[in-house]
NUFI-268202 format. One record per atom (N, C-alpha, C, O): residue in one letter; atom name; x, z, y. Coordinates in steps of 0.1 Angstrom, whole numbers, plus 5000, padded with zeros to 4 digits. Atoms other than C-alpha are relative to their C-alpha. Layout:
<rs>
r resn=A, name=CA, X=X, Z=Z, Y=Y
...
</rs>
This chain:
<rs>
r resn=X, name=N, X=4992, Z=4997, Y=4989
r resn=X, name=CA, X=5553, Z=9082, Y=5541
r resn=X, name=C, X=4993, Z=4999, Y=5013
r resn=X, name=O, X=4985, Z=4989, Y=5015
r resn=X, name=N, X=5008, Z=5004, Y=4984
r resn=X, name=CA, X=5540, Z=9086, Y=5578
r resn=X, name=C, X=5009, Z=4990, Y=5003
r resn=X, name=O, X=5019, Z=4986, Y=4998
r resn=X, name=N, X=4990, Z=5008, Y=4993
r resn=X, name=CA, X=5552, Z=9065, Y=5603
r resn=X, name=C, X=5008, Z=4997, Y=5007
r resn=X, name=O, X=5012, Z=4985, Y=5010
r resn=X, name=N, X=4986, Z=4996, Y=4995
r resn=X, name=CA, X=5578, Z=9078, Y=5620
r resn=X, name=C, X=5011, Z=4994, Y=4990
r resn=X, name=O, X=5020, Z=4987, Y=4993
r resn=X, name=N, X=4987, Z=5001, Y=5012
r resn=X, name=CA, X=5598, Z=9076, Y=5586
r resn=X, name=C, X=4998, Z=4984, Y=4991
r resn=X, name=O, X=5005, Z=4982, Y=4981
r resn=X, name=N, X=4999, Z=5012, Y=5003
r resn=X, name=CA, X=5585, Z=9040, Y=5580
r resn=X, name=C, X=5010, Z=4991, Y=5015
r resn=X, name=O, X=5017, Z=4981, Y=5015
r resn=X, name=N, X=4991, Z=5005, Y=4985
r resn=X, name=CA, X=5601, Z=9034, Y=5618
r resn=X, name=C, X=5012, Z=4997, Y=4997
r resn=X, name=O, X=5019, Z=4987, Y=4999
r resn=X, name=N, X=4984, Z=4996, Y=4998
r resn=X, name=CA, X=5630, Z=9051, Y=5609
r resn=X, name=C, X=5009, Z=4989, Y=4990
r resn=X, name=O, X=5021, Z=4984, Y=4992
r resn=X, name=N, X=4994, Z=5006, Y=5011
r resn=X, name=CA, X=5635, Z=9033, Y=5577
r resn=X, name=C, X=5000, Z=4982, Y=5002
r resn=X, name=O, X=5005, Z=4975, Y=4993
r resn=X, name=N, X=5002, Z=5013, Y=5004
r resn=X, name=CA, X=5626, Z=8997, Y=5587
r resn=X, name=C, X=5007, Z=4997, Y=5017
r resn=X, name=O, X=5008, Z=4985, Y=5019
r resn=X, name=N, X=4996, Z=4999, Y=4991
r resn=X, name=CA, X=5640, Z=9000, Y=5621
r resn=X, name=C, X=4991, Z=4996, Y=5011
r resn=X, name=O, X=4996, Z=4994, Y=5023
r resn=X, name=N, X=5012, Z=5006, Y=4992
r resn=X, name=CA, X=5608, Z=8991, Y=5638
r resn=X, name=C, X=4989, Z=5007, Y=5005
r resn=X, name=O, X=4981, Z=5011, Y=4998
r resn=X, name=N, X=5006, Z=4995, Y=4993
r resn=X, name=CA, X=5590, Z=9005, Y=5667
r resn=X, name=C, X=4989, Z=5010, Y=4998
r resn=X, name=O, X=4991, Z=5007, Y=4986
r resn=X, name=N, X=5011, Z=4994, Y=5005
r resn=X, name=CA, X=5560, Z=9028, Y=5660
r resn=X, name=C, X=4990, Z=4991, Y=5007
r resn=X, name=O, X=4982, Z=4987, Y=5000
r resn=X, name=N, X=5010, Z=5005, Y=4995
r resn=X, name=CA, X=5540, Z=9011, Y=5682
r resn=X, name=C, X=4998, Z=4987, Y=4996
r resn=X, name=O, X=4987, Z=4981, Y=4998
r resn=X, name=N, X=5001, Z=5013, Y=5002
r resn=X, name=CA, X=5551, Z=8975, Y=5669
r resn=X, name=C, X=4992, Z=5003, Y=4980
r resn=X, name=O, X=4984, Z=4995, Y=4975
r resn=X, name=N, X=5006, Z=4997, Y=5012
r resn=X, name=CA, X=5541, Z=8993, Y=5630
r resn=X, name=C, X=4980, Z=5002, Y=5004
r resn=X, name=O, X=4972, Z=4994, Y=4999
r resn=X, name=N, X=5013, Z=4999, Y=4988
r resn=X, name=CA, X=5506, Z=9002, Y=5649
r resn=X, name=C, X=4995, Z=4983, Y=4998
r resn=X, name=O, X=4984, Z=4979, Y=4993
r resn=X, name=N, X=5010, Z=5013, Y=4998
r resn=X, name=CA, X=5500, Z=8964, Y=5655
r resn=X, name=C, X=5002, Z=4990, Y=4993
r resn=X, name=O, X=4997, Z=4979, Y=4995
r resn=X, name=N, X=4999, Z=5009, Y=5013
r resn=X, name=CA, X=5510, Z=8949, Y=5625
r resn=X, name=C, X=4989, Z=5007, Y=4987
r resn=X, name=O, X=4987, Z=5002, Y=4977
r resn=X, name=N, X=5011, Z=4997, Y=5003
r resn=X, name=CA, X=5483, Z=8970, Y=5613
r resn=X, name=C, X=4984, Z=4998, Y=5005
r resn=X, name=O, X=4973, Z=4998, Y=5000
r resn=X, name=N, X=5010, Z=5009, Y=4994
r resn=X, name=CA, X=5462, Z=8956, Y=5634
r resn=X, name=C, X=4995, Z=4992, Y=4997
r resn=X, name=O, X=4983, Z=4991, Y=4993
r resn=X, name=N, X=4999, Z=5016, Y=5003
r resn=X, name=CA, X=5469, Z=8923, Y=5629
r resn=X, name=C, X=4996, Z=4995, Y=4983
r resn=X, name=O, X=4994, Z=4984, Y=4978
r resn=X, name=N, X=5003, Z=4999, Y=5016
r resn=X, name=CA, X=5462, Z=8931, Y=5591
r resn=X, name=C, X=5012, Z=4994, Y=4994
r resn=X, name=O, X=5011, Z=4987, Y=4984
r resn=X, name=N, X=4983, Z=5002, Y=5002
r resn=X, name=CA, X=5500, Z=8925, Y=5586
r resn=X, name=C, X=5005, Z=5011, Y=4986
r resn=X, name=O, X=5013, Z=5010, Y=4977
r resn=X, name=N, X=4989, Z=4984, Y=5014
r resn=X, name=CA, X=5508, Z=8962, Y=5561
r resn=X, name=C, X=4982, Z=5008, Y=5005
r resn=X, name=O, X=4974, Z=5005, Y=5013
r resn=X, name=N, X=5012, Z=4992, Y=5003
r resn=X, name=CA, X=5480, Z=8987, Y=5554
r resn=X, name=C, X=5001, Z=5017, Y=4997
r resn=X, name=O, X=5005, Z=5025, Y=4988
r resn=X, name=N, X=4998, Z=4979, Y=4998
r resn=X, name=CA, X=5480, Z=9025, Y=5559
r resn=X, name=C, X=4987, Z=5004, Y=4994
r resn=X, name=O, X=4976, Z=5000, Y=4996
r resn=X, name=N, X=5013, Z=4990, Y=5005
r resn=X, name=CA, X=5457, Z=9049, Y=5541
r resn=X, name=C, X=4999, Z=5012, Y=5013
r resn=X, name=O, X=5006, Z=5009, Y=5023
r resn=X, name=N, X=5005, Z=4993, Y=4992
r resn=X, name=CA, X=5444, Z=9078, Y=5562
r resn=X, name=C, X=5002, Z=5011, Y=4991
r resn=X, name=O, X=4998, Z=5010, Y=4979
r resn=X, name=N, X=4996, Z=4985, Y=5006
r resn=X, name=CA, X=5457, Z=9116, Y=5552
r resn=X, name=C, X=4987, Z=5008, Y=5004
r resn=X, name=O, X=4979, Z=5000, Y=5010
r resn=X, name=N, X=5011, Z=4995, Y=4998
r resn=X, name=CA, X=5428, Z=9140, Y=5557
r resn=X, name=C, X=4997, Z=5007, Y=5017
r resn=X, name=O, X=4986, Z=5010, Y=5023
r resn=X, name=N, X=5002, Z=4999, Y=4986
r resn=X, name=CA, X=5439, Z=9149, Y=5591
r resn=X, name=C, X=5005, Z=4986, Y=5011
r resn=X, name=O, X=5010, Z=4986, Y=5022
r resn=X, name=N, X=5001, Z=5010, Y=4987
r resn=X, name=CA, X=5438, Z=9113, Y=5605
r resn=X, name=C, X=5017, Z=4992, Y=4998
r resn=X, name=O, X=5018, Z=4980, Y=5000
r resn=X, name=N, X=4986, Z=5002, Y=5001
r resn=X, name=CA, X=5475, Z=9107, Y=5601
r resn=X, name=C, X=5001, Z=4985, Y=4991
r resn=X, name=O, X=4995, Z=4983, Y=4980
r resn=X, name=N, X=4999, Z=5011, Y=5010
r resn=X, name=CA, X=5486, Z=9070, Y=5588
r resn=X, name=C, X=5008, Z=5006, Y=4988
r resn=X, name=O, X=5010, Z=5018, Y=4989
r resn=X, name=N, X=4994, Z=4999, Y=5016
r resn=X, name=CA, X=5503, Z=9072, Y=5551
r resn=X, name=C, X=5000, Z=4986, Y=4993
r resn=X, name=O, X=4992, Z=4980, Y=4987
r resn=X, name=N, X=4999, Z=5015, Y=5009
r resn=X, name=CA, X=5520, Z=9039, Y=5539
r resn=X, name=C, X=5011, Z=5000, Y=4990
r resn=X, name=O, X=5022, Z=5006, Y=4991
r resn=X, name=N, X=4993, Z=4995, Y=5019
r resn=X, name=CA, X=5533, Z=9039, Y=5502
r resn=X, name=C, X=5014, Z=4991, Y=5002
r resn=X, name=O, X=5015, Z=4985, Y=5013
r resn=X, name=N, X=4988, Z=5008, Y=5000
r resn=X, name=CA, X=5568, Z=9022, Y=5496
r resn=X, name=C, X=4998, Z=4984, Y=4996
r resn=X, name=O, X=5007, Z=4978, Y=5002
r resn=X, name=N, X=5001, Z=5018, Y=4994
r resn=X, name=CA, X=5561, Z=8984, Y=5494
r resn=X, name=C, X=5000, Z=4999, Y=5017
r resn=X, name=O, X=5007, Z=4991, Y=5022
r resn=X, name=N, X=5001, Z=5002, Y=4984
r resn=X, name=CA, X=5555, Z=8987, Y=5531
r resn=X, name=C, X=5011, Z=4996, Y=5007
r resn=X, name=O, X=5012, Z=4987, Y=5015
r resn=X, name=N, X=4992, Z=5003, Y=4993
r resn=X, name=CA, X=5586, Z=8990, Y=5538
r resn=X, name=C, X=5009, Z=4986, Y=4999
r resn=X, name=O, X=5014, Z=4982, Y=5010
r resn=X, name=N, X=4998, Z=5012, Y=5009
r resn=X, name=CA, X=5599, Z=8959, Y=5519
r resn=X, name=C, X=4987, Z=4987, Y=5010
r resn=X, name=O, X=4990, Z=4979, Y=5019
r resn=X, name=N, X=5008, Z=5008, Y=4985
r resn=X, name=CA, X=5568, Z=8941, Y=5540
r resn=X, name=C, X=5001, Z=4999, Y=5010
r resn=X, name=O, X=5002, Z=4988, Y=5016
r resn=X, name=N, X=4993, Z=5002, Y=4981
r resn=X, name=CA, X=5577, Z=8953, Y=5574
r resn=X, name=C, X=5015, Z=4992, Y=5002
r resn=X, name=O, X=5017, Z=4988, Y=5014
r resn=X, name=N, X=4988, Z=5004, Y=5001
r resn=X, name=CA, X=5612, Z=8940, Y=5566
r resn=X, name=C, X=4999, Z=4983, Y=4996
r resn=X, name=O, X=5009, Z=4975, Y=4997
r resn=X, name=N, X=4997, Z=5011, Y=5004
r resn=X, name=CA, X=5598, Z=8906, Y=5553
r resn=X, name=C, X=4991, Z=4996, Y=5017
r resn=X, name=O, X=4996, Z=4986, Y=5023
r resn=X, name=N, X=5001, Z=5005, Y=4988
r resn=X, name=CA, X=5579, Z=8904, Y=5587
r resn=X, name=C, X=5002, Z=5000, Y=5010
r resn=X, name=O, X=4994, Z=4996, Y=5018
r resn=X, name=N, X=4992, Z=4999, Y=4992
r resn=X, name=CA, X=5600, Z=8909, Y=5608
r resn=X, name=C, X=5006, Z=4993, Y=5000
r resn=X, name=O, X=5008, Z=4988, Y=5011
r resn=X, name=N, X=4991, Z=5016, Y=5003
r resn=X, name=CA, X=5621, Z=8880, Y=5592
r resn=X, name=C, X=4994, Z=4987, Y=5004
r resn=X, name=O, X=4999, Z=4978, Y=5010
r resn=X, name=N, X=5007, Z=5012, Y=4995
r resn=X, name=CA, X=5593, Z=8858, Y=5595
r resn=X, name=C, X=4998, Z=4996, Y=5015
r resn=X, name=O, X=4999, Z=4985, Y=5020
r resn=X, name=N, X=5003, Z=4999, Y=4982
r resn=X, name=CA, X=5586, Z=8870, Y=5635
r resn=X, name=C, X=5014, Z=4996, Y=5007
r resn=X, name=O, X=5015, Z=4995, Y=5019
r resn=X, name=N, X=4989, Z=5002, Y=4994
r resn=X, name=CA, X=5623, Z=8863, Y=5639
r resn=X, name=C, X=5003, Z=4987, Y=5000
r resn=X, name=O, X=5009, Z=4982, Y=5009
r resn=X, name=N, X=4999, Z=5013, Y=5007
r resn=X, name=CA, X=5623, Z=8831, Y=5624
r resn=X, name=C, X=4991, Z=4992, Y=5009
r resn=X, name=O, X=4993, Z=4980, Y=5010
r resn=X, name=N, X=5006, Z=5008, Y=4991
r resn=X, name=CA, X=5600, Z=8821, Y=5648
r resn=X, name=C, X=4982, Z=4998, Y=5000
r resn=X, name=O, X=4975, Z=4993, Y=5008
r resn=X, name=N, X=5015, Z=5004, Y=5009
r resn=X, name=CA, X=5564, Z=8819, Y=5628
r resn=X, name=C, X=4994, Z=5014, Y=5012
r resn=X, name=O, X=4999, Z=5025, Y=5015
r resn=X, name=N, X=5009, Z=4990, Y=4995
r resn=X, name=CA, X=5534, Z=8837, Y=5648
r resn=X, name=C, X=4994, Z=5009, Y=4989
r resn=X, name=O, X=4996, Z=5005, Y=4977
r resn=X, name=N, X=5006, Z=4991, Y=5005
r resn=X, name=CA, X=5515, Z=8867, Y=5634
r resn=X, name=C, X=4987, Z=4990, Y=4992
r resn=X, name=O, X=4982, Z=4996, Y=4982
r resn=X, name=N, X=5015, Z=5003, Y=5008
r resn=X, name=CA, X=5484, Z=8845, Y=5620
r resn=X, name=C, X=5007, Z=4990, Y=4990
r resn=X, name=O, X=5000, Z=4986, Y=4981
r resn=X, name=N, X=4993, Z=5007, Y=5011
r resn=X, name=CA, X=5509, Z=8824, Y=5601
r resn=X, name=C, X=5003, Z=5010, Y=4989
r resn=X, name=O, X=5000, Z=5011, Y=4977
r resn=X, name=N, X=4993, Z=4990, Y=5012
r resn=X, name=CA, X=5527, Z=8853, Y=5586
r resn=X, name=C, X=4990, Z=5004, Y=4991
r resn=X, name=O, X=4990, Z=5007, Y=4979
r resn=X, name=N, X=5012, Z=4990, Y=5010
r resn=X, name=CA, X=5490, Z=8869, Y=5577
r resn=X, name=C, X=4997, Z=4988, Y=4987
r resn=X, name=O, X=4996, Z=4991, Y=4975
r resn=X, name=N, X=5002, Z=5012, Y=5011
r resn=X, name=CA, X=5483, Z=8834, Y=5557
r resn=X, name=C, X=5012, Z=5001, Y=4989
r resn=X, name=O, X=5008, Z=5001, Y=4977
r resn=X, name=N, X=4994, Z=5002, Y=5010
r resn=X, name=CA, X=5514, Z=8834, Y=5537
r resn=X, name=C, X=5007, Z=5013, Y=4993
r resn=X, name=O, X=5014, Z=5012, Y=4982
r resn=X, name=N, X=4994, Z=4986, Y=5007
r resn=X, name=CA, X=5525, Z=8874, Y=5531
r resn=X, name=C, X=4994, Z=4998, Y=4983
r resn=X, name=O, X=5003, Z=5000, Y=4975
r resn=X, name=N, X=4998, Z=5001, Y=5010
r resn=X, name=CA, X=5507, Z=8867, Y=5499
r resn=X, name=C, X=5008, Z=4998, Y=4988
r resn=X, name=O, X=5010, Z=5005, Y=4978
r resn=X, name=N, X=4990, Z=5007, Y=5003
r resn=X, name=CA, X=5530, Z=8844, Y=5488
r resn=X, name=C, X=5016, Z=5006, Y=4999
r resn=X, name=O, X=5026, Z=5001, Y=4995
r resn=X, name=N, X=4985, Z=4994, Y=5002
r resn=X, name=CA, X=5558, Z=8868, Y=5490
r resn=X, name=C, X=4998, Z=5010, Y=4988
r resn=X, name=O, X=5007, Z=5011, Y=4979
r resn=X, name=N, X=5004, Z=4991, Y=5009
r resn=X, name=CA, X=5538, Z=8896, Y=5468
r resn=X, name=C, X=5004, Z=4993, Y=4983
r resn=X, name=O, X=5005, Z=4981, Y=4980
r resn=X, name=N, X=4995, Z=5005, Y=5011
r resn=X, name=CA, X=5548, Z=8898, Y=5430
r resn=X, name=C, X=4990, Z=5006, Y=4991
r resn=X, name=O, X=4997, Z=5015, Y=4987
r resn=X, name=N, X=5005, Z=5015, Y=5004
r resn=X, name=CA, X=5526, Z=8890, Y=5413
r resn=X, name=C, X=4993, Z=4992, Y=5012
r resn=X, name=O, X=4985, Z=4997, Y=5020
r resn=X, name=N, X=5007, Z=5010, Y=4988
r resn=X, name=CA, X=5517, Z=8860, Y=5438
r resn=X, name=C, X=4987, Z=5005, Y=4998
r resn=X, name=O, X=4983, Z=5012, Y=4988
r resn=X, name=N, X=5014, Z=4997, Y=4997
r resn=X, name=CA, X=5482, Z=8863, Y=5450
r resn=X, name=C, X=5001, Z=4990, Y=5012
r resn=X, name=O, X=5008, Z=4992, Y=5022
r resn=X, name=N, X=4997, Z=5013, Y=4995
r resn=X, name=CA, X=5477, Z=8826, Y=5465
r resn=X, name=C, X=4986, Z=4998, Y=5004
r resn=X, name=O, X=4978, Z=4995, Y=4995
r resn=X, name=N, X=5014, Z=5008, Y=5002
r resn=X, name=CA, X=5441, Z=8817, Y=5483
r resn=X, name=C, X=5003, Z=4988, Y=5009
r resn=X, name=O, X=5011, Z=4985, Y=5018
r resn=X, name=N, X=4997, Z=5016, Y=4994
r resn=X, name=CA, X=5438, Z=8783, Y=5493
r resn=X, name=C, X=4984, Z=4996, Y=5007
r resn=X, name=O, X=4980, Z=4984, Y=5008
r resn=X, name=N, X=5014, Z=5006, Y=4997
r resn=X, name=CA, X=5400, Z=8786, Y=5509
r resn=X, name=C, X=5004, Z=4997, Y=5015
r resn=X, name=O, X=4997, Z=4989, Y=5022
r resn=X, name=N, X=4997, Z=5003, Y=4986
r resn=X, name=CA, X=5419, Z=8785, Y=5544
r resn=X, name=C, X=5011, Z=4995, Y=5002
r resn=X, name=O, X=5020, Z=4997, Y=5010
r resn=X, name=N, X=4983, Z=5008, Y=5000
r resn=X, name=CA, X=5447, Z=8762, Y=5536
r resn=X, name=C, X=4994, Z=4986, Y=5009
r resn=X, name=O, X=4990, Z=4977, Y=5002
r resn=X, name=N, X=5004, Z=5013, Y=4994
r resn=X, name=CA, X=5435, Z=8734, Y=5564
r resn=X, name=C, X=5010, Z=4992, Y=5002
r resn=X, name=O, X=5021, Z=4998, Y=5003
r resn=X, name=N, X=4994, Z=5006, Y=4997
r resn=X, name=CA, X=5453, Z=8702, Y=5570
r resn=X, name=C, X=5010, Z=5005, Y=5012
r resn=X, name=O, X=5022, Z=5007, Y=5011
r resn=X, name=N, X=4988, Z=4991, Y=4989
r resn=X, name=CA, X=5466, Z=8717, Y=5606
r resn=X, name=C, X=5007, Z=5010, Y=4996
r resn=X, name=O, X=5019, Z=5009, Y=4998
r resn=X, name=N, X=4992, Z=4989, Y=5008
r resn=X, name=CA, X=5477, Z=8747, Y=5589
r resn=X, name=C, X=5009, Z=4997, Y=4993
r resn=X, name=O, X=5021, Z=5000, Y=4996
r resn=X, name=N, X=4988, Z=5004, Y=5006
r resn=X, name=CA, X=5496, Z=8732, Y=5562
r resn=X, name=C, X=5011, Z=4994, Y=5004
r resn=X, name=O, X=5022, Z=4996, Y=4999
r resn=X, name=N, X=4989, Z=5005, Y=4994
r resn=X, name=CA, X=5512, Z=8710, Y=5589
r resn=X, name=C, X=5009, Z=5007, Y=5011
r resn=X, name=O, X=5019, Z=5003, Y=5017
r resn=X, name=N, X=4992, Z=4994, Y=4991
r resn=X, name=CA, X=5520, Z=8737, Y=5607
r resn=X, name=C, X=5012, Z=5012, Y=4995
r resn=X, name=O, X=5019, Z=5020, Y=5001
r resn=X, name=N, X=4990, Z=4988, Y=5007
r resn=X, name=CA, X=5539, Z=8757, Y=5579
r resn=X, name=C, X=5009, Z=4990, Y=4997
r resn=X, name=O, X=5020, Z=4994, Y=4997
r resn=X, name=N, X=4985, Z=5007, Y=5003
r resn=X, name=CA, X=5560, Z=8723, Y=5571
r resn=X, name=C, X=5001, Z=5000, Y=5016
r resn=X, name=O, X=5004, Z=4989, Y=5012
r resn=X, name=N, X=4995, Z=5002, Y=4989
r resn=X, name=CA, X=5566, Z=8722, Y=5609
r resn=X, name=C, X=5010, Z=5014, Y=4996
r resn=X, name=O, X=5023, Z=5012, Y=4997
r resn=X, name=N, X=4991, Z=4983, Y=4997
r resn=X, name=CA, X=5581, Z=8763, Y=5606
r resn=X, name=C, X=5009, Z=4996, Y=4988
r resn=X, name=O, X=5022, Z=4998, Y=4988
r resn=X, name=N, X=4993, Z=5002, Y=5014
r resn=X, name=CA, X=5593, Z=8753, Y=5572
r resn=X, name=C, X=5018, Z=4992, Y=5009
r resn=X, name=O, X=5029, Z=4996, Y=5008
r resn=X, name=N, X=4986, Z=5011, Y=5001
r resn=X, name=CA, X=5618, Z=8720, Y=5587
r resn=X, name=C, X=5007, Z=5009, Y=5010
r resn=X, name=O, X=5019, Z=5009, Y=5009
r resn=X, name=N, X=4998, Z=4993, Y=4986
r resn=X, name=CA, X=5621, Z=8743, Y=5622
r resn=X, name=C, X=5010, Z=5010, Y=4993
r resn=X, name=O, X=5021, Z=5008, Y=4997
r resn=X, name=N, X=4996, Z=4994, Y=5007
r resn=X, name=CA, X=5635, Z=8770, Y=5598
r resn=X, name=C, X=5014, Z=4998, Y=4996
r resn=X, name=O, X=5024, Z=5004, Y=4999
r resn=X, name=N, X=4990, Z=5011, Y=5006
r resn=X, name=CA, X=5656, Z=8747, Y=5579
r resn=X, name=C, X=5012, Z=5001, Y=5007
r resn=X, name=O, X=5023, Z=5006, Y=5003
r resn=X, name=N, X=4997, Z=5008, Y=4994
r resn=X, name=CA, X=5667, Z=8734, Y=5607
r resn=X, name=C, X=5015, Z=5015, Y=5006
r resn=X, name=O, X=5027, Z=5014, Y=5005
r resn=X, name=N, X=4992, Z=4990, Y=4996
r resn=X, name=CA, X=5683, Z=8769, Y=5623
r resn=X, name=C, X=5002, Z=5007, Y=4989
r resn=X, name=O, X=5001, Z=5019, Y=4991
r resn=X, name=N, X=4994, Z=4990, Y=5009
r resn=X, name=CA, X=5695, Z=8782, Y=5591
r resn=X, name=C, X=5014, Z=4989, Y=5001
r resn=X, name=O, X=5025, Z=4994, Y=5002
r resn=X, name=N, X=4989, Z=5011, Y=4999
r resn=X, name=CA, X=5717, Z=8746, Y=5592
r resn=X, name=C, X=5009, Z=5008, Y=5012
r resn=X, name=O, X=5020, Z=5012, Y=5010
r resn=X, name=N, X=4994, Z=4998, Y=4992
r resn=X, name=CA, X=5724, Z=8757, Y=5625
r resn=X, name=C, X=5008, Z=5015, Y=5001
r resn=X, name=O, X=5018, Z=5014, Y=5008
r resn=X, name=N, X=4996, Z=4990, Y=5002
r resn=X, name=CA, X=5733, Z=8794, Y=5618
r resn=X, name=C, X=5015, Z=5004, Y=4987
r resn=X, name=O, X=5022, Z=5014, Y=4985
r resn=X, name=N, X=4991, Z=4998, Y=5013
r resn=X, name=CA, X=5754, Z=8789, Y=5588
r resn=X, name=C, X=5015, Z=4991, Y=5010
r resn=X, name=O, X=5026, Z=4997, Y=5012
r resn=X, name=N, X=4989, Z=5005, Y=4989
r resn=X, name=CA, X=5778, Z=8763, Y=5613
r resn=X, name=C, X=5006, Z=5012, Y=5007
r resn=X, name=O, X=5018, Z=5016, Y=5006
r resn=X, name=N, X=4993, Z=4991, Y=4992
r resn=X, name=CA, X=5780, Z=8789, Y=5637
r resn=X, name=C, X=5007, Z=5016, Y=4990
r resn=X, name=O, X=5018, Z=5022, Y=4993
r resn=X, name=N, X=4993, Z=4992, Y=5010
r resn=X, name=CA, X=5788, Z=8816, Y=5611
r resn=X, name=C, X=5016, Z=4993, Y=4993
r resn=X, name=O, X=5028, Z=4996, Y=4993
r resn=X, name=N, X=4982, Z=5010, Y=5004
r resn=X, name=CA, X=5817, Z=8792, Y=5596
r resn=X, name=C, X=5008, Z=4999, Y=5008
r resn=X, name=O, X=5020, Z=5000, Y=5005
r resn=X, name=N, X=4994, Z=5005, Y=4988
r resn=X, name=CA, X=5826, Z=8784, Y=5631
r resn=X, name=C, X=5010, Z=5018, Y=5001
r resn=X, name=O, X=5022, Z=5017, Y=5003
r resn=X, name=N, X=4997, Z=4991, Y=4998
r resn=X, name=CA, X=5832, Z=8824, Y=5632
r resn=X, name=C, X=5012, Z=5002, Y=4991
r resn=X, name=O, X=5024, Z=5004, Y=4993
r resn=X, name=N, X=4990, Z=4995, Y=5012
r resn=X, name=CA, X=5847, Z=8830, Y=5598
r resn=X, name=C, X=5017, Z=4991, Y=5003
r resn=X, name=O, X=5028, Z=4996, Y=5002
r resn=X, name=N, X=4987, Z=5007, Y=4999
r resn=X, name=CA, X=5873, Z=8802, Y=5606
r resn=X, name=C, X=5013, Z=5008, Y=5016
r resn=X, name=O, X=5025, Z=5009, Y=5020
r resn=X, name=N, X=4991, Z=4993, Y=4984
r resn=X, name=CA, X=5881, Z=8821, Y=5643
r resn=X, name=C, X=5007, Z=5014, Y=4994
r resn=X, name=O, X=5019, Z=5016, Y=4995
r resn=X, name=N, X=4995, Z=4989, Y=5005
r resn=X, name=CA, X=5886, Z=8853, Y=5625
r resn=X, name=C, X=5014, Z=4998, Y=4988
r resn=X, name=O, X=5021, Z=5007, Y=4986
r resn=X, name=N, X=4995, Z=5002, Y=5006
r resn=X, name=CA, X=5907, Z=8839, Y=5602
r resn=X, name=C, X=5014, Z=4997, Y=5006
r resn=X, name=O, X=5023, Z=5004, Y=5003
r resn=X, name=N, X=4990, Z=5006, Y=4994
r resn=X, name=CA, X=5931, Z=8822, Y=5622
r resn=X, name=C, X=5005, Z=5012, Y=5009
r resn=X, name=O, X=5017, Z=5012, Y=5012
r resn=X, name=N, X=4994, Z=4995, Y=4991
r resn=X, name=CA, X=5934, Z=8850, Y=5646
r resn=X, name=C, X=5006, Z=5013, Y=4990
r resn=X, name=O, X=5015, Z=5020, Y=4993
r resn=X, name=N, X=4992, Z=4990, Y=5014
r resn=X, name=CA, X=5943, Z=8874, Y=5614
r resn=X, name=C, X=5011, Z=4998, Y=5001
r resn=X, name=O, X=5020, Z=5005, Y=5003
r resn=X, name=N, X=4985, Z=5010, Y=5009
r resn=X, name=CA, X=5969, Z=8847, Y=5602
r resn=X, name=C, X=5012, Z=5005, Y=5014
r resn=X, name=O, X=5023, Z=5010, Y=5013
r resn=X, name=N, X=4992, Z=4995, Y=4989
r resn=X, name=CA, X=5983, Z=8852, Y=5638
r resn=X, name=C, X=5003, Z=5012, Y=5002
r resn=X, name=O, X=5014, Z=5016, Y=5006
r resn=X, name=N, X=4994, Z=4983, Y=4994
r resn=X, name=CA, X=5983, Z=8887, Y=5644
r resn=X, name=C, X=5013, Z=5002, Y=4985
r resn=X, name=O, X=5025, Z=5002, Y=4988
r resn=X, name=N, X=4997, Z=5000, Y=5010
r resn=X, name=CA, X=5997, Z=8889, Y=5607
r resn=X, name=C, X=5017, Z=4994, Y=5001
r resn=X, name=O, X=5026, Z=5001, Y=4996
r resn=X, name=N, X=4992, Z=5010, Y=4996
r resn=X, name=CA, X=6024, Z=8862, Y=5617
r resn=X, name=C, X=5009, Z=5010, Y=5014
r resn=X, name=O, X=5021, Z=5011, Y=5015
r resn=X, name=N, X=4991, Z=4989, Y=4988
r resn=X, name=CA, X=6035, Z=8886, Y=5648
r resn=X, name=C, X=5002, Z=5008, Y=4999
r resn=X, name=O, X=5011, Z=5012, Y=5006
r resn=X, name=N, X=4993, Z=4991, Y=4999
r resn=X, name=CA, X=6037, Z=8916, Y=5634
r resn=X, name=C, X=5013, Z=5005, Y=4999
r resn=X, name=O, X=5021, Z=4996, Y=4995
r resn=X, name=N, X=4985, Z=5000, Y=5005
r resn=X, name=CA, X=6070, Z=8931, Y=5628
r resn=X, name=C, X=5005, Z=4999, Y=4981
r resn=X, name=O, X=5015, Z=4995, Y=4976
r resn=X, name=N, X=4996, Z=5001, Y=5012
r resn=X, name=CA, X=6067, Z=8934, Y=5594
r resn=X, name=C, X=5002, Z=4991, Y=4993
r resn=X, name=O, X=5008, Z=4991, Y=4982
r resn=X, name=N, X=5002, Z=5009, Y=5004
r resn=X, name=CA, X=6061, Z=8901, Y=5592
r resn=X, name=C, X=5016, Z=4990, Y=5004
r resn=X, name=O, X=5017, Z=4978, Y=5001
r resn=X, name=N, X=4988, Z=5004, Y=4996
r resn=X, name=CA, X=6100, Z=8893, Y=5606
r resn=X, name=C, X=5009, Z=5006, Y=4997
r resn=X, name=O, X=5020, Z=5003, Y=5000
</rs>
């Protein structure tokens, strides 16, 4: 697929697909007139890094661990340094930590919607 219709499909900029090529993030072949061409895993990629970039993790992190999401794993460990590893349990508890916090505020929601149902529900006429 070019990459308009990887854009279209992953919801993500052309120019941000551009520098996640860059970055050695997803990988495009070259069509014979120059044109990128990225196969269907890509999209499933751009969608897991995007999660990661949302999540908070920089670009040189995500390039260290995208292996790690591939099936079959493909795991190298020649640049696993102490700072590094401490800096993926840092993203790791950091993570954690706002999914704790996101799942509250989601509950917090589900309970507002709930209650303001039970009320409307409770007022309408049919309900007297």
């Amino acid at each position: 697929m070019r990459i308009g219709e990887l854009s279209e499909r992953t919801g993500t900029p052309r120019r941000l697909l551009r520098y996640y090529e860059e970055q050695g993030l997803i990988v495009a072949d070259r069509t014979p007139n120059g044109y990128r061409a990225y196969d269907e895993p890509n999209v499933d990629r751009v969608l897991q890094i995007r999660g990661l970039l949302d999540a908070g993790l920089p670009t040189r992190i995500i390039k260290q661990i995208l292996p790690c999401l591939d099936k079959p794993r493909i795991i190298h460990f020649s640049d696993a340094t102490p700072e590094m590893l401490a800096t993926l349990e840092g993203e790791r508890d950091r993570m954690t930590e706002r999914i704790r916090f996101l799942t509250r505020n989601r509950d917090a929601v589900a309970e507002y919607l709930d209650a303001v149902r039970e009320k409307l529900v409770a007022q309408s006429p049919a309900a007297g």
